[in-house]
C-alpha positions as CSV (number, residue, x, y, z in Angstrom):
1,X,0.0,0.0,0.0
2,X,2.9,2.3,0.7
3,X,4.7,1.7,-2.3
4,X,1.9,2.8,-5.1
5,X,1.6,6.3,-2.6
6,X,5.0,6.8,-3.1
7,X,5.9,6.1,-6.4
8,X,2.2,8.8,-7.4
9,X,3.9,11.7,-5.2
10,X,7.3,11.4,-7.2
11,X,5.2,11.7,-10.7
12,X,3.2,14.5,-9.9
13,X,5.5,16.7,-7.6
14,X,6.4,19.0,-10.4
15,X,3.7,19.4,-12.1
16,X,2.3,21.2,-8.8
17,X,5.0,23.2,-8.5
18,X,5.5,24.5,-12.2
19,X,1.2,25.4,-12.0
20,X,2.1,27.1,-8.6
21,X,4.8,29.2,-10.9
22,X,3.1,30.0,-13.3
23,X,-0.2,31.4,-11.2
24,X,2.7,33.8,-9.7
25,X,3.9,35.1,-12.8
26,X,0.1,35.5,-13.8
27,X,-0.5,38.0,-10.7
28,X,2.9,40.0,-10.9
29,X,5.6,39.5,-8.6
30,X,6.1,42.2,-6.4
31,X,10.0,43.6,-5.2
32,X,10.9,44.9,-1.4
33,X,14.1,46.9,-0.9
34,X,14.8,48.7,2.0
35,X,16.4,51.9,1.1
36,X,19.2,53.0,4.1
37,X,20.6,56.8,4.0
38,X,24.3,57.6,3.3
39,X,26.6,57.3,6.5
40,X,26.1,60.3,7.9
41,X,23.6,62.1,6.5
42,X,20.1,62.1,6.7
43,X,17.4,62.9,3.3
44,X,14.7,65.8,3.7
45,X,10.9,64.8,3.4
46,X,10.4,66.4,-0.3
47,X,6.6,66.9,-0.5
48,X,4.3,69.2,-3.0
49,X,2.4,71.8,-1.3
50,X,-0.1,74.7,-2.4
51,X,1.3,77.9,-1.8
52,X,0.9,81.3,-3.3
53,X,3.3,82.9,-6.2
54,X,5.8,85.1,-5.0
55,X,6.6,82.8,-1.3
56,X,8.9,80.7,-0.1
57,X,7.9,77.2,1.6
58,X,10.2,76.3,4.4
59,X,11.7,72.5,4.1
60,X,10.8,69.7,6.2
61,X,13.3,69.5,8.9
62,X,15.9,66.2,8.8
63,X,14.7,64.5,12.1
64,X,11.5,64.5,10.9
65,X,10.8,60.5,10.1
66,X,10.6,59.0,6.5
67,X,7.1,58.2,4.8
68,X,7.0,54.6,3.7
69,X,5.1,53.7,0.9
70,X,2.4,50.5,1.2
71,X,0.4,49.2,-1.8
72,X,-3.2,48.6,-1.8
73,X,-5.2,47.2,-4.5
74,X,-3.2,48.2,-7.2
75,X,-2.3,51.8,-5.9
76,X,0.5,53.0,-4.0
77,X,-0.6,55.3,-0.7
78,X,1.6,57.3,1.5
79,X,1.2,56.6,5.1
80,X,1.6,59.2,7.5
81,X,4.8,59.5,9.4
82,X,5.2,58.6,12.6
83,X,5.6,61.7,14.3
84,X,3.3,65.1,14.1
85,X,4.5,67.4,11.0
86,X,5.8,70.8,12.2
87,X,3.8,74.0,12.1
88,X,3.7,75.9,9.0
89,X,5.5,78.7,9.2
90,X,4.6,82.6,7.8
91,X,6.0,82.8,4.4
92,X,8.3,85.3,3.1
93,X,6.4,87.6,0.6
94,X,9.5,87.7,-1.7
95,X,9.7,91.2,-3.7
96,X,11.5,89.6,-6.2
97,X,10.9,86.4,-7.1
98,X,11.5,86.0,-11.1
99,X,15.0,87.1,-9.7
100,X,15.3,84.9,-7.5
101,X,14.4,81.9,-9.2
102,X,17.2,82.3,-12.1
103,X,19.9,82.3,-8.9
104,X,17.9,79.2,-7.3
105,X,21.2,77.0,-7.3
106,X,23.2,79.4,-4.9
107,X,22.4,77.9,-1.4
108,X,23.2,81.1,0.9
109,X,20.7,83.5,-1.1
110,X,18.4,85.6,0.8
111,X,15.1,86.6,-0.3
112,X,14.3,90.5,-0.5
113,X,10.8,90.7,1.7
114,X,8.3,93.3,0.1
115,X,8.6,95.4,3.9
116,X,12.4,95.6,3.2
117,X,11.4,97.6,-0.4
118,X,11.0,101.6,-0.8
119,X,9.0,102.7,-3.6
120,X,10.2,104.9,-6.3
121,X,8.0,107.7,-7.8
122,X,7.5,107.4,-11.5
123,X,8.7,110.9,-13.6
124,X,8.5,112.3,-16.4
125,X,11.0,115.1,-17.6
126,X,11.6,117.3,-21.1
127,X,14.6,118.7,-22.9
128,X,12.1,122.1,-23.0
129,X,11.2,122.2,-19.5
130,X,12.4,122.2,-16.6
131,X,10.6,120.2,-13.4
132,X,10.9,121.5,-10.1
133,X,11.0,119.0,-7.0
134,X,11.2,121.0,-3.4
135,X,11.5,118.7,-0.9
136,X,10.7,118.7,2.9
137,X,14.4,119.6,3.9
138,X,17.7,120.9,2.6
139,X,19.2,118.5,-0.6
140,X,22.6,116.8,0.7
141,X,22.9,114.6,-1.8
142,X,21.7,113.1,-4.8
143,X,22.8,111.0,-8.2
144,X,21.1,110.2,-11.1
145,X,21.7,107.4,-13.2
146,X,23.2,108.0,-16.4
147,X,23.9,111.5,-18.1
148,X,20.2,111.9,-19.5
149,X,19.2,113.7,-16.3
150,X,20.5,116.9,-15.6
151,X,19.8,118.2,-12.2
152,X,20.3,121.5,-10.2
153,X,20.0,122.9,-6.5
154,X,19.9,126.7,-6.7
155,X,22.2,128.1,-4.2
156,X,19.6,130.4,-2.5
157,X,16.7,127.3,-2.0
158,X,18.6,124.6,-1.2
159,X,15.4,122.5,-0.8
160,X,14.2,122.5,-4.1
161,X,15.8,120.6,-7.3
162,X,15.5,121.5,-10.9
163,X,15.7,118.4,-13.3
164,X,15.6,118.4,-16.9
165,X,16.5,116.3,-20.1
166,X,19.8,116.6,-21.3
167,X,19.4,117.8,-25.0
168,X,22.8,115.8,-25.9
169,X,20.9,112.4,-25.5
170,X,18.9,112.3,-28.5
171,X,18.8,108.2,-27.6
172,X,16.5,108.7,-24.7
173,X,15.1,112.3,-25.8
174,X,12.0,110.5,-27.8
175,X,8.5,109.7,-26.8
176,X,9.0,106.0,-28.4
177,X,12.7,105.4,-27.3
178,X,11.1,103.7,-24.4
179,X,14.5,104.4,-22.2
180,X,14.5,104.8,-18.5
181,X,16.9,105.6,-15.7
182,X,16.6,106.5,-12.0
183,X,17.6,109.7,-9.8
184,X,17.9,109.2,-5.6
185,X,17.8,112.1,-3.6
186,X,18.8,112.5,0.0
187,X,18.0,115.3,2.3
188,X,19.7,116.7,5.0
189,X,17.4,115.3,7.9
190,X,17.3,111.6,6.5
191,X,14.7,111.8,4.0
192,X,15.6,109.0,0.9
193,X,13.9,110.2,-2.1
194,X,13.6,107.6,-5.2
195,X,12.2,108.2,-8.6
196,X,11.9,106.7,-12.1
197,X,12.6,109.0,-15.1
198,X,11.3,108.8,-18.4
199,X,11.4,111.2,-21.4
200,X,7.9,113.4,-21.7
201,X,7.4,115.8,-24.5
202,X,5.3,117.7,-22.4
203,X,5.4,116.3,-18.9
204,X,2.0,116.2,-17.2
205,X,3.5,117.6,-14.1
206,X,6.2,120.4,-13.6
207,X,6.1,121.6,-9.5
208,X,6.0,118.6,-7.2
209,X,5.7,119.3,-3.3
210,X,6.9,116.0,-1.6
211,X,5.9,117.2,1.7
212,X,2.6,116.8,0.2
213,X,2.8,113.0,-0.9
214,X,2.3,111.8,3.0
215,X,-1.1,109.9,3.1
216,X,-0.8,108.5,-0.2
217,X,2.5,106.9,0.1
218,X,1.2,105.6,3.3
219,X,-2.0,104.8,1.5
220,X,0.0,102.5,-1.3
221,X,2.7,101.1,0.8
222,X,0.0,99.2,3.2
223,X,-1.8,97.8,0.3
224,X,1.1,96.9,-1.8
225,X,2.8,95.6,2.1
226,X,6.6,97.2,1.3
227,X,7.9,100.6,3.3
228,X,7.1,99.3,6.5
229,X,10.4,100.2,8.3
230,X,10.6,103.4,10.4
231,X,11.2,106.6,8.7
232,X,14.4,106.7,7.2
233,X,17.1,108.9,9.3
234,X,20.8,108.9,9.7
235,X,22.6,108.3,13.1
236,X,23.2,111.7,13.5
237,X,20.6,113.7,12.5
238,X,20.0,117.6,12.4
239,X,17.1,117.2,14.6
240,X,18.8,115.1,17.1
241,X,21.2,117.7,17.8
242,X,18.7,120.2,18.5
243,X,17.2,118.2,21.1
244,X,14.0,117.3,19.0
245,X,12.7,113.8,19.4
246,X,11.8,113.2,15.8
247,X,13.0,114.5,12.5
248,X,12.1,117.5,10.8
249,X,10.4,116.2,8.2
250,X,8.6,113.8,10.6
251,X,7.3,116.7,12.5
252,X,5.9,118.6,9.3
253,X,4.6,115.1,8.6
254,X,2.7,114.6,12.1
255,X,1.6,118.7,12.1
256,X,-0.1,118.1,8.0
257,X,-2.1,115.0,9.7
258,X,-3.1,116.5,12.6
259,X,-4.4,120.3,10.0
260,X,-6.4,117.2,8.3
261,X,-8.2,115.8,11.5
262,X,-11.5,117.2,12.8
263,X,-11.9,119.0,15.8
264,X,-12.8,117.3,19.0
265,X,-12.6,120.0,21.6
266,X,-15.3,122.8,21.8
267,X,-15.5,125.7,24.1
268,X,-11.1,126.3,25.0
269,X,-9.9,129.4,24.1
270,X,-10.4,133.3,24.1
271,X,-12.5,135.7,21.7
272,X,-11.8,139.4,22.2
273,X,-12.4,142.3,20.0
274,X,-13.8,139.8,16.7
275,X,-11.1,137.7,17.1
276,X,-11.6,134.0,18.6
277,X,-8.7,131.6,18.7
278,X,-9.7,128.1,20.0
279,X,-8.6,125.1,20.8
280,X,-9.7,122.0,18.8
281,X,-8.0,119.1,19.3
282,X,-4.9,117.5,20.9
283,X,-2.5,114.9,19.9
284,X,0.4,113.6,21.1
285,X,3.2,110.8,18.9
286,X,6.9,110.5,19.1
287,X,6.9,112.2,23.1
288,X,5.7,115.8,20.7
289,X,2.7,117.2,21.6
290,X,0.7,118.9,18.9
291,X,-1.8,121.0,19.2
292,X,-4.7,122.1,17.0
293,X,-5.8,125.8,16.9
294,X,-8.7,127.5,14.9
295,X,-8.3,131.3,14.2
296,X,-11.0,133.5,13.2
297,X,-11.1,137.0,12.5
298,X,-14.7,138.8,12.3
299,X,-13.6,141.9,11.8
300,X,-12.8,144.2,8.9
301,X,-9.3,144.6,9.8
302,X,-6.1,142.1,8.6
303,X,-4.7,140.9,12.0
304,X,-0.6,139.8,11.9
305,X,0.4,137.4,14.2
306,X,3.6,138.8,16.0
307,X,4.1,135.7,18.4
308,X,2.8,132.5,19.9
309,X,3.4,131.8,23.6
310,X,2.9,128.8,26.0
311,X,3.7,128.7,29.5
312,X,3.7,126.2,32.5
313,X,1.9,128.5,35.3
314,X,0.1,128.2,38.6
315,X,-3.2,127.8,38.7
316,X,-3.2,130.0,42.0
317,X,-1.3,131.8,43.6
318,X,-1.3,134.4,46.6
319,X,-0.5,137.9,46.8
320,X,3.2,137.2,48.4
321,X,4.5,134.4,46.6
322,X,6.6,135.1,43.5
323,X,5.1,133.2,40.0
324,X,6.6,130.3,38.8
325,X,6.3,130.0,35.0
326,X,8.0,127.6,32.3
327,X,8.1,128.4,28.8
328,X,7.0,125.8,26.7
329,X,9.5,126.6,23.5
330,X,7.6,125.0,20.2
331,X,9.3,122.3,17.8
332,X,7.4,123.8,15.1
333,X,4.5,125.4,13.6
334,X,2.8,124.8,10.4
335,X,1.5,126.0,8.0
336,X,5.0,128.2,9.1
337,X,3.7,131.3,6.4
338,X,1.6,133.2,6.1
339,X,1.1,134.1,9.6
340,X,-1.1,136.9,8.3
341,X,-5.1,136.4,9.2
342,X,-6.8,138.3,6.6
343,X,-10.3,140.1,7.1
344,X,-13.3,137.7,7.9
345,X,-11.3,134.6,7.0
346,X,-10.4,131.8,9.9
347,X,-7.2,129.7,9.9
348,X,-6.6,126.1,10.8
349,X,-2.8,126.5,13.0
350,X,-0.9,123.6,14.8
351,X,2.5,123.7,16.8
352,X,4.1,120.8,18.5
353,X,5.0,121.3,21.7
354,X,7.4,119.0,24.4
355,X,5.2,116.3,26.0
356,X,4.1,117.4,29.3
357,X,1.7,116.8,31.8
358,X,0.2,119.1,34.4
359,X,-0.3,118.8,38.4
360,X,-3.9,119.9,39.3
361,X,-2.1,123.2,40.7
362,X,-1.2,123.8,37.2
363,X,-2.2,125.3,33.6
364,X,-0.7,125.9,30.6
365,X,-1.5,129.5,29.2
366,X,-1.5,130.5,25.8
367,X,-0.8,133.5,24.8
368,X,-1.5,135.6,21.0
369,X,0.0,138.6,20.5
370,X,-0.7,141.1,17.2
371,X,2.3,142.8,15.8
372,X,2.3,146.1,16.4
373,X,-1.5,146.0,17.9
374,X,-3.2,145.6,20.8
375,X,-5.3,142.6,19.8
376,X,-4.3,140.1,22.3
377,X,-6.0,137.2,23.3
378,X,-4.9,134.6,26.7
379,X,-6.5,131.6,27.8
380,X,-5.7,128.9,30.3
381,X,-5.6,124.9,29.4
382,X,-6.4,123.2,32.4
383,X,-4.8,119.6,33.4
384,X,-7.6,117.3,33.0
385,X,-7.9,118.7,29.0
386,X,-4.2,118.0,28.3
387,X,-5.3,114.0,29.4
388,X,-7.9,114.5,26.3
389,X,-5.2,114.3,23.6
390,X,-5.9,111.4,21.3
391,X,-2.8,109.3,19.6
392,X,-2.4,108.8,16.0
């Protein structure tokens, strides 16, 4: 009985073994490898992730765990790795990114963020006229970029800068030559001044105040996200040196912002004689004090302002004490001319004054004197009002 079982398992043994060999081949035969690092260095996750044009995706870091792939059915799937992924963090809003694609391969480039970037103001200039810039301060410097610019401070307004065309460059002196170079100006109190210059037959704009270009730069940097540093100043300043706590051109800055603001104060001030000067509103930035007048004349007569005085006084005092009194000098005053006040006309006034605050023993007076008049008006700014003033 043994003998037949034996001699039918040595016939048929492989035959079962080449259908089992060919059933593999039918289903596909599947490969495992592991894959081990390099000795002594470790291979960043590389993964595809959404992200909007003009940023920079931070890496996955190296101790972060491998993924390994499974199959299923057919399909590969990524599990996840074993440990949580790091938190995504801000991108850099890269100001130049065409630029900094094409230098990609150099592995200690730094990306220029858009709040690193100051805007440049586009110009246009003729070889027939001549374009005057004035500028908030005196000119200490500035350099244009080729010889099609020719530029010019006058020696008796050192604030404002003539520019024209040079007539020599008949290359960039056409309204199709499509040419363009750039001009930086630098003022005495820190201001950086950049523009882009092309040719103009007959430029649209001839007399540029940049003093006046405040709220709109400040309007097109936020929504464009660039110019957010500070206010550019050198280490020594002009301002500094003169004990004021911000720069000029700051200060005519603050003092245009707060001539803009409505009036928040009613009822402080004098009126004598048709003539009212009032306090409307107080504001304070930068440890400078500004403060908001409104001058009215209702009379037929021009009034001249000779002088403006403010003083630290006591709010009582008796009969055989001596008055103390500190004189609170002004940083500024603007608009600084005309300090005429013509017949029934009013005038919106503001000076920045030092930061102070007042003791309920205290006021601060105010003083208006006419020049060569007799039209004076005084009033007294009690403590509690100074606490009113309002940041920016």
């Amino acid at each position: 009985m043994k003998r037949p079982f034996l001699l039918f398992f040595i016939a048929f043994t492989p035959l079962l073994a080449l259908s089992q060999t060919t059933k593999q081949a039918g289903r596909g035969t599947r490969f495992q490898a592991s894959v081990k690092p390099i000795a002594g260095k470790t291979l960043p996750l590389l993964g595809i992730t959404p992200k909007a044009p003009g940023t920079l995706a931070l890496l996955a870091p190296t101790g972060t765990k491998a993924v390994r792939p499974t199959r299923t059915e057919g399909a590969m799937v990524e599990q996840s790795p074993t440990t949580p992924a790091p938190k995504a963090a801000t991108p850099v809003r890269v100001a130049n990114p065409e630029l900094v694609e094409r230098v990609r391969e150099k592995p200690y480039l730094l990306p220029i963020d858009r709040a690193a970037v100051k805007g440049s103001y586009p110009l246009g200039i003729s070889d027939r006229k001549t374009t005057h810039i004035i500028f908030p301060a005196k000119i200490k410097e500035f350099d244009a970029g080729t010889d099609y610019v020719l530029a010019q401070i006058p020696e008796t307004v050192t604030n404002v800068l003539r520019v024209k065309a040079n007539p020599k460059a008949t290359v960039f002196c056409q309204a199709d030559s499509g040419k363009e170079t750039n001009m930086t100006v630098i003022t005495e109190d820190g201001g950086f001044f950049s523009f882009l210059i092309r040719y103009q037959e007959e430029p649209e704009i001839l007399n540029i105040n940049m003093a006046n270009n405040v709220m709109a730069d400040d309007y097109t940097s936020r929504s464009l996200g660039i110019n957010r540093a500070a206010a550019i100043t050198f280490v020594q300043s002009v301002s500094a040196t003169d004990g004021v706590p911000v720069a000029e051109a700051d200060l005519q800055n603050y003092c245009e912002r707060v001539l803009e603001r409505k009036p928040f104060m009613r009822n402080i001030g004098a009126s004598s004689m048709r003539l009212t000067n009032l306090l409307t509103g107080i504001y304070v930035a930068d440890k400078v004090m500004y403060l908001q007048f409104n001058l009215r004349n209702d009379s037929q007569l021009d009034y001249e302002v000779d002088f403006v005085k403010f003083y630290v006084r006591d709010k009582e005092k008796l009969k055989r004490m001596a008055a103390q009194e500190v004189e609170l000098k002004p940083y500024g005053r603007y608009p600084v001319e005309p300090k005429l006040l013509r017949a029934k006309t009013e005038q919106q006034v503001v000076y920045a004054l030092p930061m102070t605050t007042l003791t309920e023993d205290k006021v601060m007076e105010v003083e208006l004197y006419e020049k060569q008049g007799g039209r004076h008006l005084r009033f007294q700014v009690e403590a509690d009002v100074l606490l009113l003033a309002k940041p920016f």
